[in-house]
C-alpha positions as CSV (number, residue, x, y, z in Angstrom):
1,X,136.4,98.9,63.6
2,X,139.5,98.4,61.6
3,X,143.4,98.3,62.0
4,X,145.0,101.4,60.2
5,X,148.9,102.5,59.6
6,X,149.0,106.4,60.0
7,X,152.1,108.5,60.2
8,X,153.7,109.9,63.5
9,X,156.5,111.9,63.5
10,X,157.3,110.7,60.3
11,X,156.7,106.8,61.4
12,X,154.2,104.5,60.8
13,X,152.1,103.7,63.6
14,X,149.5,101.0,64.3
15,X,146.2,101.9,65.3
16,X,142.2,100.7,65.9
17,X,139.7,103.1,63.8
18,X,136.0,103.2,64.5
19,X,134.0,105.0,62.0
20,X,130.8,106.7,62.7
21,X,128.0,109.6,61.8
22,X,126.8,112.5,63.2
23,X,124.4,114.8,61.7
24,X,125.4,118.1,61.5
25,X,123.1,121.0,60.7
26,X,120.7,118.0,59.1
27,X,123.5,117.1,57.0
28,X,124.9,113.5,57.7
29,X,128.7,113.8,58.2
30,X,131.2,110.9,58.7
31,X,133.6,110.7,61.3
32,X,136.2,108.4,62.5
33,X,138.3,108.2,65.7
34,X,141.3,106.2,67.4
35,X,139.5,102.9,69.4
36,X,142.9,101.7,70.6
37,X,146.9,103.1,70.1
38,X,148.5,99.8,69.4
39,X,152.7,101.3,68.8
40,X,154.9,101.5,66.2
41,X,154.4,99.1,63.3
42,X,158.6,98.6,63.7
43,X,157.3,96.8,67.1
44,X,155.4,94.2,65.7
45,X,156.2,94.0,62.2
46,X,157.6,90.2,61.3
47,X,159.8,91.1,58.5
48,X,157.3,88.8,55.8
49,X,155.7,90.1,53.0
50,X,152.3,92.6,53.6
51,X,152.4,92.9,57.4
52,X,149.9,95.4,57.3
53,X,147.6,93.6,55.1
54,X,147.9,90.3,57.0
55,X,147.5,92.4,60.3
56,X,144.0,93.6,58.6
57,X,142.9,90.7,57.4
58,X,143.4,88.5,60.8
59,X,142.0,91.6,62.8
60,X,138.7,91.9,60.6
61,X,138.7,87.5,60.5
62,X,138.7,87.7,64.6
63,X,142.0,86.1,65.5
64,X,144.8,89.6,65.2
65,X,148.3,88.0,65.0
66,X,149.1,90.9,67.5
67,X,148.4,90.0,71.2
68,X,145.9,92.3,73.2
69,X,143.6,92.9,70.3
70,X,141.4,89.7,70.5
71,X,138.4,91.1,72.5
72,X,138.2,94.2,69.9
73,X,138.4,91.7,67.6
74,X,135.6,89.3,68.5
75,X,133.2,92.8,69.4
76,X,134.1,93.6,65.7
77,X,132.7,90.6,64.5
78,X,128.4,90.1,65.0
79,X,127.0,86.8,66.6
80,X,126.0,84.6,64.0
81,X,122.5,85.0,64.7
82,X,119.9,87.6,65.2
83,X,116.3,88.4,66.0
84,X,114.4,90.5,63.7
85,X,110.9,91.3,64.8
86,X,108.3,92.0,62.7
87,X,105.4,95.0,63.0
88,X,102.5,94.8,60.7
89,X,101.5,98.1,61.2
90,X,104.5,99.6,60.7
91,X,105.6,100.6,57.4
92,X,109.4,100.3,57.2
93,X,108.7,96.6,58.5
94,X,105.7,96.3,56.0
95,X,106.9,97.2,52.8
96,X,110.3,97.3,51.3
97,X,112.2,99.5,50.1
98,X,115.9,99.1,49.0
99,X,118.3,101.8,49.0
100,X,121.6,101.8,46.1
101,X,124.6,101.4,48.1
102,X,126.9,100.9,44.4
103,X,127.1,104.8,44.8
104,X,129.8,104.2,47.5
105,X,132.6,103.2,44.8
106,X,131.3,106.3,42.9
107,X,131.4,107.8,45.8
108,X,135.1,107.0,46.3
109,X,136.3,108.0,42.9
110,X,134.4,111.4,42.9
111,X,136.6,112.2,45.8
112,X,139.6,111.1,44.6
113,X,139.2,112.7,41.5
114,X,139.4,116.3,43.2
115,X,135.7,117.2,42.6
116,X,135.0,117.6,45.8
117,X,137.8,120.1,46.5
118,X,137.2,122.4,43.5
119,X,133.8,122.8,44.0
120,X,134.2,123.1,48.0
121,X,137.3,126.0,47.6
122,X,134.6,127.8,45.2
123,X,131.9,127.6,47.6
124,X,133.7,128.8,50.5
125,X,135.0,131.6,48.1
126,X,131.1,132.8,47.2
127,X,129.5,131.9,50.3
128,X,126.4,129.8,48.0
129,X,123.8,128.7,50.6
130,X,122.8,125.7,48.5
131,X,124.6,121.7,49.0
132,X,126.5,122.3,45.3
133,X,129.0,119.0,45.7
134,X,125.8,117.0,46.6
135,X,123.9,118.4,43.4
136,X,127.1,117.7,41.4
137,X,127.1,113.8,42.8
138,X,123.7,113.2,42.4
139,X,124.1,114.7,38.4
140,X,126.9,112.5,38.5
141,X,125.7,109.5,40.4
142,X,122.4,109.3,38.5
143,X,124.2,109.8,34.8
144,X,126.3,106.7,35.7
145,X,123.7,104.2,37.4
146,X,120.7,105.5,35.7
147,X,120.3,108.2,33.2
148,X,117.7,110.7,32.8
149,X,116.8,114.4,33.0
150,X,117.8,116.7,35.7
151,X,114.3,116.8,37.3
152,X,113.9,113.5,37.2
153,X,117.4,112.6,38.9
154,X,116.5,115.5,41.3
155,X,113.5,113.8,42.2
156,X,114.9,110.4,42.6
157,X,117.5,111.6,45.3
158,X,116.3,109.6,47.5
159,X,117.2,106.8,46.1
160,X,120.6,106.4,48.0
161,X,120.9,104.8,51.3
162,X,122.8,108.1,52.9
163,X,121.5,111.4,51.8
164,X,124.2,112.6,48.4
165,X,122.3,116.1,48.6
166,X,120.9,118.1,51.0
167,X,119.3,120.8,49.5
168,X,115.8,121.0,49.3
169,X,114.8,122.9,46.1
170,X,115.0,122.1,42.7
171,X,116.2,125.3,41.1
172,X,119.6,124.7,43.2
173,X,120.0,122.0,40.7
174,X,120.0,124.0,38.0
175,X,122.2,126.7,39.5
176,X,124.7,123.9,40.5
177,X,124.7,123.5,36.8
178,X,125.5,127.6,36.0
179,X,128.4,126.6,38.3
180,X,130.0,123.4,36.9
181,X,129.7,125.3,33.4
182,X,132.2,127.4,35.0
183,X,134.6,125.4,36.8
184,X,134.4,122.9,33.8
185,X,138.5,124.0,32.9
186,X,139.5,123.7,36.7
187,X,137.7,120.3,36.9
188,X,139.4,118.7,34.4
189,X,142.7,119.8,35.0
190,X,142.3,118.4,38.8
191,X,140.8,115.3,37.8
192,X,144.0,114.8,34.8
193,X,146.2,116.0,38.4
194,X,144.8,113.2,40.4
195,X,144.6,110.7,38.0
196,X,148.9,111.5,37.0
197,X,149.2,111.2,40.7
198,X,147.1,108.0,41.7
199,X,146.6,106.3,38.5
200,X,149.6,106.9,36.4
201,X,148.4,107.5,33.3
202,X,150.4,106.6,29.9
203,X,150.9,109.4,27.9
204,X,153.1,107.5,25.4
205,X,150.4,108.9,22.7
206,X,147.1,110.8,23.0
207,X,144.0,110.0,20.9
208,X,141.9,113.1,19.8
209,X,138.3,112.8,17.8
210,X,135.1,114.3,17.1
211,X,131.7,113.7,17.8
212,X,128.4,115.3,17.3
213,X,124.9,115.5,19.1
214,X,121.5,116.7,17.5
215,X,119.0,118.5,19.8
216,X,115.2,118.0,19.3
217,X,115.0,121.9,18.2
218,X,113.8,123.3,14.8
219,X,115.8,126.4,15.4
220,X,119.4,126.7,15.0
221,X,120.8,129.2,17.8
222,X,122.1,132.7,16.7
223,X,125.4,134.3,16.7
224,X,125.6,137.3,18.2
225,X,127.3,140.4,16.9
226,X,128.0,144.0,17.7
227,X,127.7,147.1,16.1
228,X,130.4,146.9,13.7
229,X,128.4,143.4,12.2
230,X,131.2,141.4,13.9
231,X,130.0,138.0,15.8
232,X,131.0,138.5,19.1
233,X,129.5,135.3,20.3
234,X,128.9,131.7,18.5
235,X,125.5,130.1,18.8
236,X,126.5,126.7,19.7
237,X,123.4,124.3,18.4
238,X,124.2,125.4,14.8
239,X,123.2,123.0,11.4
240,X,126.1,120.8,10.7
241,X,127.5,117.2,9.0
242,X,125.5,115.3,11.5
243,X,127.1,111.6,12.6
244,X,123.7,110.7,13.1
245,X,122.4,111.3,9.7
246,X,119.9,113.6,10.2
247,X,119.1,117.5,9.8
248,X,118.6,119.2,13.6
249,X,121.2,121.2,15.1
250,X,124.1,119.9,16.5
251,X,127.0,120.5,18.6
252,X,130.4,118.9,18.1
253,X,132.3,117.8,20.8
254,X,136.4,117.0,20.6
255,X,137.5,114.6,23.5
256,X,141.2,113.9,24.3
257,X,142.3,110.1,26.0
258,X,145.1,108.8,27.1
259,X,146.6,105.5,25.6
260,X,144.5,103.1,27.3
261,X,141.5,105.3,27.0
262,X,140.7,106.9,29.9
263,X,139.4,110.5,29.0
264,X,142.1,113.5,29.5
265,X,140.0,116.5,28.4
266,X,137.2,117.5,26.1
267,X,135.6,120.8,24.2
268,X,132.5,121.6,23.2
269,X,132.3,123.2,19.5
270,X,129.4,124.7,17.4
271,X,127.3,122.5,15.7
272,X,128.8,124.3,11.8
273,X,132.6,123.5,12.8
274,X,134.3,121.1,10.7
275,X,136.5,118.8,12.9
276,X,139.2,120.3,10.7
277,X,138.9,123.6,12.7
278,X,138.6,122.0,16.5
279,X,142.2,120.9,17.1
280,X,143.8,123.8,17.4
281,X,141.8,125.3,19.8
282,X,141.1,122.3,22.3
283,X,144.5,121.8,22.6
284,X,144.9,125.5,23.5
285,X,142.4,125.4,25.9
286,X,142.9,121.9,27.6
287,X,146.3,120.0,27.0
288,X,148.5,123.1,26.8
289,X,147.4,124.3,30.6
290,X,147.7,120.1,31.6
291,X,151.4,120.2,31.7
292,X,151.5,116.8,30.3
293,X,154.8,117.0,29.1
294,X,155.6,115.9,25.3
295,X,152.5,114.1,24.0
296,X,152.0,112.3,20.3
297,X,148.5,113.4,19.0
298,X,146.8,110.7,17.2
299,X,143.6,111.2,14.9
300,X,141.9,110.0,11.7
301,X,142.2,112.3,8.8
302,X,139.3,114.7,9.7
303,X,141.8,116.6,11.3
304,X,144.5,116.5,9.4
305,X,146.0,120.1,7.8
306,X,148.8,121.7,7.4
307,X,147.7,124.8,10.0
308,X,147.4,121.7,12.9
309,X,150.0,119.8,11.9
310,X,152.2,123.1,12.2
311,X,150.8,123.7,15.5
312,X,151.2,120.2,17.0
313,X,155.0,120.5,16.2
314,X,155.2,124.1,17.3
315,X,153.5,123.0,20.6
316,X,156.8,120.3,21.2
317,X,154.3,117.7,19.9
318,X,154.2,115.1,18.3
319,X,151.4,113.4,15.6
320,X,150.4,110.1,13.8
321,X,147.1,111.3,11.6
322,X,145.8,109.5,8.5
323,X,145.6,110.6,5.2
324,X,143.4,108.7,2.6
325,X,145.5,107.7,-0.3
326,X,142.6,109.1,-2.5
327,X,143.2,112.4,-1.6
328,X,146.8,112.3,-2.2
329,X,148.8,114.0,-4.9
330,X,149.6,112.1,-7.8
331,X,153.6,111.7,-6.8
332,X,152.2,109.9,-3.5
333,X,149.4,107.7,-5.5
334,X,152.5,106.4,-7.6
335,X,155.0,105.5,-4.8
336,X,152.1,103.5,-2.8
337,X,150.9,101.5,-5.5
338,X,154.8,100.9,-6.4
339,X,155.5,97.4,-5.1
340,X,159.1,98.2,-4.4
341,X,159.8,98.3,-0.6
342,X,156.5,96.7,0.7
343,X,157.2,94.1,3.4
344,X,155.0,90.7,3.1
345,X,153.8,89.0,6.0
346,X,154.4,85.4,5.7
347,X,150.5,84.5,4.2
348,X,151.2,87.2,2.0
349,X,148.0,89.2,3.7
350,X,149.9,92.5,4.8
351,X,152.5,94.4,3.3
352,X,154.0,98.0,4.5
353,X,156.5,100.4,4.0
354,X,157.6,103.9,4.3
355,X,159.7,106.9,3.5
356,X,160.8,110.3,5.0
357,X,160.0,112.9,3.3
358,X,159.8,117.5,4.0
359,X,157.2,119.7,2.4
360,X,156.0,122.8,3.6
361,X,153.1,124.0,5.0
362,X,151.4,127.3,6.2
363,X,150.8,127.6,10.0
364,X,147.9,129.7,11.4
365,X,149.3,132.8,11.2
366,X,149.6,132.6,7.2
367,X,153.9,131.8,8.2
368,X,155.4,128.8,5.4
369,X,157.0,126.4,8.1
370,X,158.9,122.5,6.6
371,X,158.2,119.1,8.0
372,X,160.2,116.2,8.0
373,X,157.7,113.3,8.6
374,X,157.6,109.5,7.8
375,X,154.9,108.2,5.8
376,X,153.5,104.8,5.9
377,X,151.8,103.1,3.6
378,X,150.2,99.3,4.2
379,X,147.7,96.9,2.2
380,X,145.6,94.7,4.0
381,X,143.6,91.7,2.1
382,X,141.0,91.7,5.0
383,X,140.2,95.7,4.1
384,X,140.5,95.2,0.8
385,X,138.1,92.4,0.8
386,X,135.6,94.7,2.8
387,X,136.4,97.8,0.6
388,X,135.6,95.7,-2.5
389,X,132.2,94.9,-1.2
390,X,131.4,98.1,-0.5
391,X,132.9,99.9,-3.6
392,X,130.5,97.5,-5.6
393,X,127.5,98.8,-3.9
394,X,128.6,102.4,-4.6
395,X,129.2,101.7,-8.1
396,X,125.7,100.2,-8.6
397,X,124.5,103.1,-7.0
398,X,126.4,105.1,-9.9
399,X,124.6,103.6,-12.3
400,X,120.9,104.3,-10.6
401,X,122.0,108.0,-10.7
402,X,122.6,108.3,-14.5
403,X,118.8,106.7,-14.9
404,X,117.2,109.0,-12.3
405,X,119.6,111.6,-11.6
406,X,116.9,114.2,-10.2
407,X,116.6,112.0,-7.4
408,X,120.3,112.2,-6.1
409,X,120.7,116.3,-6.1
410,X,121.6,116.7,-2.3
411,X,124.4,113.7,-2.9
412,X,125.9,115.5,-6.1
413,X,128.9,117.2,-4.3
414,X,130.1,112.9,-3.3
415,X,128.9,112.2,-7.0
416,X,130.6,114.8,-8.9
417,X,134.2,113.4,-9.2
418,X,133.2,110.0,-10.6
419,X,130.6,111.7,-13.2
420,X,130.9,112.9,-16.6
421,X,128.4,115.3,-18.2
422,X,128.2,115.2,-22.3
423,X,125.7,117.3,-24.6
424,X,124.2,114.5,-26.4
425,X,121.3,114.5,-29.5
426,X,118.5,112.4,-27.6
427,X,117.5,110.9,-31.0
428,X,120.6,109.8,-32.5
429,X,123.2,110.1,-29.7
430,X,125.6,112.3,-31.4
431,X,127.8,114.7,-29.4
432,X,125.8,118.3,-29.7
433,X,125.4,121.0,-27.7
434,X,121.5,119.8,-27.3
435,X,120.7,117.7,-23.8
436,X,122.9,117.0,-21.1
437,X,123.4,113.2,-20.2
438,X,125.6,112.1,-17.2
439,X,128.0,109.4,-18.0
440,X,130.5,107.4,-15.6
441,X,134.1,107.9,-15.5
442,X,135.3,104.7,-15.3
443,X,139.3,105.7,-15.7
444,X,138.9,107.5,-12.1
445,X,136.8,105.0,-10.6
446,X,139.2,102.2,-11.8
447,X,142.2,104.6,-10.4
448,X,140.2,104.3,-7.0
449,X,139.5,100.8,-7.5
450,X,143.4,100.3,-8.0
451,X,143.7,102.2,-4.0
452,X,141.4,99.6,-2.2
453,X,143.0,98.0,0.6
454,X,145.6,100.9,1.4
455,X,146.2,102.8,4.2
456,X,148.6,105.6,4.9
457,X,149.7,107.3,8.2
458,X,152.0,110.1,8.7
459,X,153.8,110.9,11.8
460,X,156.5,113.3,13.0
461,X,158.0,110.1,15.0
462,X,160.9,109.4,12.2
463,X,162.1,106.6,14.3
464,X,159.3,104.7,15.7
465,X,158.9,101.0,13.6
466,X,156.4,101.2,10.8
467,X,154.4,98.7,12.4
468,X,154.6,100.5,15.4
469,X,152.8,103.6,14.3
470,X,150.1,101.7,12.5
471,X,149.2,99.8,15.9
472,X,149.3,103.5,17.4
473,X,146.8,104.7,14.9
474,X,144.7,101.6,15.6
475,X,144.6,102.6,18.9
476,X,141.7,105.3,17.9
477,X,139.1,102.5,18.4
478,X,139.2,103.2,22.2
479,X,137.7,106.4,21.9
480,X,135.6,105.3,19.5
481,X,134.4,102.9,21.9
482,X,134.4,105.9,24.3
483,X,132.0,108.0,22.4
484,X,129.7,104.7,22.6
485,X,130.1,104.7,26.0
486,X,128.7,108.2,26.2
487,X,126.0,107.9,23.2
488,X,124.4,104.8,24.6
489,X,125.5,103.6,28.5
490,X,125.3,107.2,29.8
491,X,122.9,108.3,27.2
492,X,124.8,111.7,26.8
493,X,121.6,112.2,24.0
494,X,119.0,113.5,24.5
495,X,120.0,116.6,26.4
496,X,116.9,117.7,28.2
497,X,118.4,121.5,28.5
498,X,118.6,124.6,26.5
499,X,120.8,127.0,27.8
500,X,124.3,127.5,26.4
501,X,125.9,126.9,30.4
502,X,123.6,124.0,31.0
503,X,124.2,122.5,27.8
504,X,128.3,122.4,28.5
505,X,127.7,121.7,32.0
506,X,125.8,118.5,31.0
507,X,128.5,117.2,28.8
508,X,131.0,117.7,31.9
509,X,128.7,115.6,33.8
510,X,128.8,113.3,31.2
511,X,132.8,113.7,31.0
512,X,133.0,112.7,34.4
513,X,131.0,109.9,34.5
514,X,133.1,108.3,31.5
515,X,136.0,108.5,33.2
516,X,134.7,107.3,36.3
517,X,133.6,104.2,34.3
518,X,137.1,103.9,32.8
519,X,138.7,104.0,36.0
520,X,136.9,101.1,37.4
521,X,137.3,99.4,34.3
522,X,141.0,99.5,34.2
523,X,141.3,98.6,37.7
524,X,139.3,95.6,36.9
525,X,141.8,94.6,33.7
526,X,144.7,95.4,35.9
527,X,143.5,93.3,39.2
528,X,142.7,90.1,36.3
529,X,145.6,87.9,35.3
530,X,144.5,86.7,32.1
531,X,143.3,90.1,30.7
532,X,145.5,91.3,27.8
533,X,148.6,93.5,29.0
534,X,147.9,95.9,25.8
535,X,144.2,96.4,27.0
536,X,143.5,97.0,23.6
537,X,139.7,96.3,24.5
538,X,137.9,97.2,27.5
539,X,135.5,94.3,26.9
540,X,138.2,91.9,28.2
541,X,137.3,93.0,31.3
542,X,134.0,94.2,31.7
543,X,131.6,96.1,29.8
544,X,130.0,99.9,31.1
545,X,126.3,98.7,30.8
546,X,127.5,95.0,32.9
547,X,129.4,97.9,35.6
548,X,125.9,100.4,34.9
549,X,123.7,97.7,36.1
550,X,126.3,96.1,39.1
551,X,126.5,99.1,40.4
552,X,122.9,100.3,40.4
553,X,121.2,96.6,41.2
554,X,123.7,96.6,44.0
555,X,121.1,97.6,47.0
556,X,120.6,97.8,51.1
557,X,117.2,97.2,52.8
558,X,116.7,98.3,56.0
559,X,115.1,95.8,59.0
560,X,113.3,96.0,62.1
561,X,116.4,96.2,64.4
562,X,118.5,98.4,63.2
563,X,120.1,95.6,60.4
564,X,120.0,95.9,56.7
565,X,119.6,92.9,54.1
566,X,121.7,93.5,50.7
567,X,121.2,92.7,47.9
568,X,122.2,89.6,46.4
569,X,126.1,89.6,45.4
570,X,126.6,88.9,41.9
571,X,129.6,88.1,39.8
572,X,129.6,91.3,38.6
573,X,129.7,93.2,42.1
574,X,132.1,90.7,43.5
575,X,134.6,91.4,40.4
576,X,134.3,94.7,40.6
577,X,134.7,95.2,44.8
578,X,137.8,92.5,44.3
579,X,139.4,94.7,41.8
580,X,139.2,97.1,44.9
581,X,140.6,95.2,47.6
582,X,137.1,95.1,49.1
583,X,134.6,91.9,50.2
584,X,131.1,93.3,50.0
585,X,129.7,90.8,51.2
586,X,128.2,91.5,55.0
587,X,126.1,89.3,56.4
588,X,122.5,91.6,58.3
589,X,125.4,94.4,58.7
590,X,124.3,97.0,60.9
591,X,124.4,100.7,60.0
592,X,127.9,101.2,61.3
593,X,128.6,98.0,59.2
594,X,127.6,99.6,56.3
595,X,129.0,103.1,57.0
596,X,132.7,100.5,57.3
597,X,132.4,99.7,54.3
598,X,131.4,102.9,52.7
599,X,134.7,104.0,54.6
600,X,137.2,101.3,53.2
601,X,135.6,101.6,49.7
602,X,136.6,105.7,50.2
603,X,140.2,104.8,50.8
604,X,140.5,102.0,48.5
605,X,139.5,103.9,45.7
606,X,143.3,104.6,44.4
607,X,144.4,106.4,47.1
């Protein structure tokens, strides 16, 4: 039992709540009803701060500062002691066997993310027979507690105190999965709803980036063309510039966030698709049916163009993308390695500056459009430290490729710019048309030497503070951090499926289960007092893998009796209940105990 505030008649109105189950067609359902109408909170409310909360709080402690509700009270609370009696013979009393009970927050979350209501209005739509919510939460559930292949999650199902799915057959699972491929748009643009409505995200600039994942296939998949020749179809696991160094097919993946990090949208792209050519399109297909409003795109230099650039400011958009000052024009080399107009830090460890500037590009459509943009240039010791470590390495790695140049062929096209070729008389040395000899050129690698250390950003914000846009920019660490998240804690890779649909499908599972963990984590940084305001660093508060293993360590064993034992309550799950407004801790709570809390944790979780 519990004190609620519900509306009536458009005023709030005090009332006892029971929660309790039924099962329903073999289905477990949750139910709640009205124990006691206590009035109008107007009638009792003191005028002090958090009423309701107080009200709550005294009603679940046994002593209600309202009159009338002590004996509900006291039957809320359980006698300090109990009897539990042991059978030998029988086997729930024998042996044990814990059930997770962590779910219940992701439990919480998947509901207030509007899951549950885009897969249900689909259902009722094609009348499927099968439980497709409860395949998508135990997909979900077991990606974010403990990853692993679809059969194997199907076939640890059980592993949650209440049933998550009721189906019986494994192929549902699969066909569950033909389904979320489908809704995938819908989902995320409910989830990005929910998460303006209940979470308030900060849109004051959105981070875009590309990853990649190889598949344990020897085959890249085909395109598909009709009878003109034309490809009609993309295969999607196609050879590609592989992150992870290696030669399998890949697919590339393009994920937006928000400013703090918490995921807005992503695309899946083939495997041969430059990061160049994703932009374009995953903002057609994800941001621009969001409604976000004006948004400033921020990305590393793999993206930058002239065709995206013209697109992002066509869109209303804004942008802050890098541009390596070795790829710049000559005019542009000169004025950042001018020291007019660099500011100095005080140690003399940072300097910056910038200028406005137009030039044209084409947009997509082959039309010549001009930008006005700011570009900043900025030195930093620390990089240039690090970039003069590394450079050295490269250039000793030069000189091992004049001696055994056969040996570096599939790394000629990074080579090729710092090399010289000469037609030299092996003998004497003399310049002939006789033997080619590869030969360093030092003038560009000293031009590149002279560019260590700087950085340049451009952005269509011409009045945002220099240092302003370079802290934006730096802000592309949190999805960095985010594809971690997904490569290692969630183990988005290996995929253990083949089909284009399953293969999408998969990565919205993963999608979901990201956010998910970014939701919790910024409640956590938001509920702690000393965690940095910026949030530059979700490890201030607490880590995925420490929430992976809370959540799935967190446990409920049944006993002779009808009472459950839980499992022990760490740091960990205490932080991350209290971020929540909820005390986990019950002492040999009953069933309907448990259910209570399943029920506050539902309404807790933003809502």
């Amino acid at each position: 039992m519990h004190i609620d505030c519900r509306n009536n008649n458009g005023s709030p109105y005090l009332v006892v709540m029971e929660s309790y189950s039924v099962k329903v067609d073999g289905v477990r359902k949750n139910r709640k009803r009205v124990i006691k109408s206590i009035g109008p909170l107007a009638r009792y409310d003191d005028g002090k701060p958090d009423f309701v909360a107080r009200l709550k709080k005294s009603f679940l402690e046994g002593a209600p500062i309202i009159d009338g509700l002590d004996e509900l009270a006291s039957a809320k609370r359980s006698t300090r002691k109990v009897s539990v009696e042991f059978d030998r013979e029988d086997n729930l009393a024998a042996f044990s066997d814990p059930k997770n009970i962590g779910y219940f927050l992701l439990d919480g979350l998947y509901d207030m993310l509007g899951i549950y209501d885009v897969l249900n209005k689909y259902k009722s739509g094609s009348r499927l027979g099968y439980d497709l919510n409860g395949h998508a939460k135990a997909l979900v559930f077991g990606r974010t507690l403990s990853p692993d292949s679809k059969c194997a999650t199907w076939r640890s199902r059980s592993r949650y105190l209440f049933d998550v799915v009721s189906s019986e057959k494994q192929i549902e699972i699969y066909r569950a999965l033909d389904v979320l491929d489908e809704l995938s748009e819908n989902i995320q643009m409910r989830m990005n709803s929910r998460i303006e409505k209940y979470v308030k995200r900060d849109k004051s600039v959105c981070f875009y980036d590309v990853t990649n994942y190889w598949f344990e296939i020897d085959d890249k998949d085909e395109d598909v063309f009709n009878k003109a020749g034309e490809i009609i179809k993309e295969g999607l696991r196609k050879s590609g510039p592989s992150k992870a160094k290696n030669r399998k097919p890949i697919v590339q993946m393009g994920l937006f966030t928000d400013a703090v990090g918490i995921p807005i949208a992503y695309k899946l792209f083939p495997g041969n698709h430059i990061d160049q050519t994703t932009l374009r399109p995953a903002m057609k297909k994800t941001l621009g049916k969001m409604q976000l409003g004006r948004i400033i795109i921020v990305a590393d230099g793999g993206v930058n163009s002239g065709k995206n650039l013209a697109h992002i400011i066509s869109s209303g958009d804004g942008y802050i993308i890098s541009k390596s000052p070795k790829g710049s024009n000559k005019e542009t080399k000169g004025w950042i390695l001018e020291e007019d107009g660099y500011e100095l830090n005080a140690k003399n460890t940072f300097m910056l500056k910038s200028k406005i500037r137009s030039r044209k590009v084409k947009d997509e459509d082959g039309g010549e459009i001009t930008l006005k943009e700011k570009i900043v240039s900025y030195w930093s010791r620390k990089h240039f430290l690090y970039a003069l470590k590394e450079n050295q390495h490269f250039t000793d790695y030069l000189m091992t490729v004049l001696d055994n140049p056969d040996k570096h062929k599939d790394k000629q096209s990074k080579l090729q710019k710092y090399l010289t070729k000469m037609e030299v008389d092996k003998n004497t040395g003399e310049i002939i048309d006789t033997v080619s000899k590869l030969g360093l050129d030092w003038d560009k690698i000293s031009e590149d030497y002279g560019l260590m250390g700087y950085y340049t950003v451009m952005t269509s914000e011409l009045d945002m503070p220099d240092r302003e846009v370079i802290d934006k920019y730096h802000g592309l660490s949190k999805i960095e951090d985010a594809f971690r998240v997904v490569k290692s804690d969630i183990e988005g890779r290996p995929v253990f499926v083949r089909k284009e649909e399953h293969i999408n499908a998969h990565f919205l599972i993963c999608f979901i289960a990201l956010t998910m963990i970014r939701l919790i984590q910024d409640r956590i940084l938001k509920n702690d007092s000393n965690a940095k305001s910026s949030m530059k660093d979700w490890e201030t508060g607490m880590s995925a893998d420490r929430i992976k293993k809370a959540l799935e360590g967190f446990k409920a064993d049944a006993l002779p009796g009808g009472y459950y034992r839980l499992s022990k309550i760490t740091d960990d799950i205490a932080e991350i209940f209290d971020a929540f407004g909820i005390d986990p801790a019950l002492r040999l709570p009953t069933e309907s105990d448990i259910q209570q809390l399943k029920y506050q944790i539902d309404r807790s979780s933003f809502m």
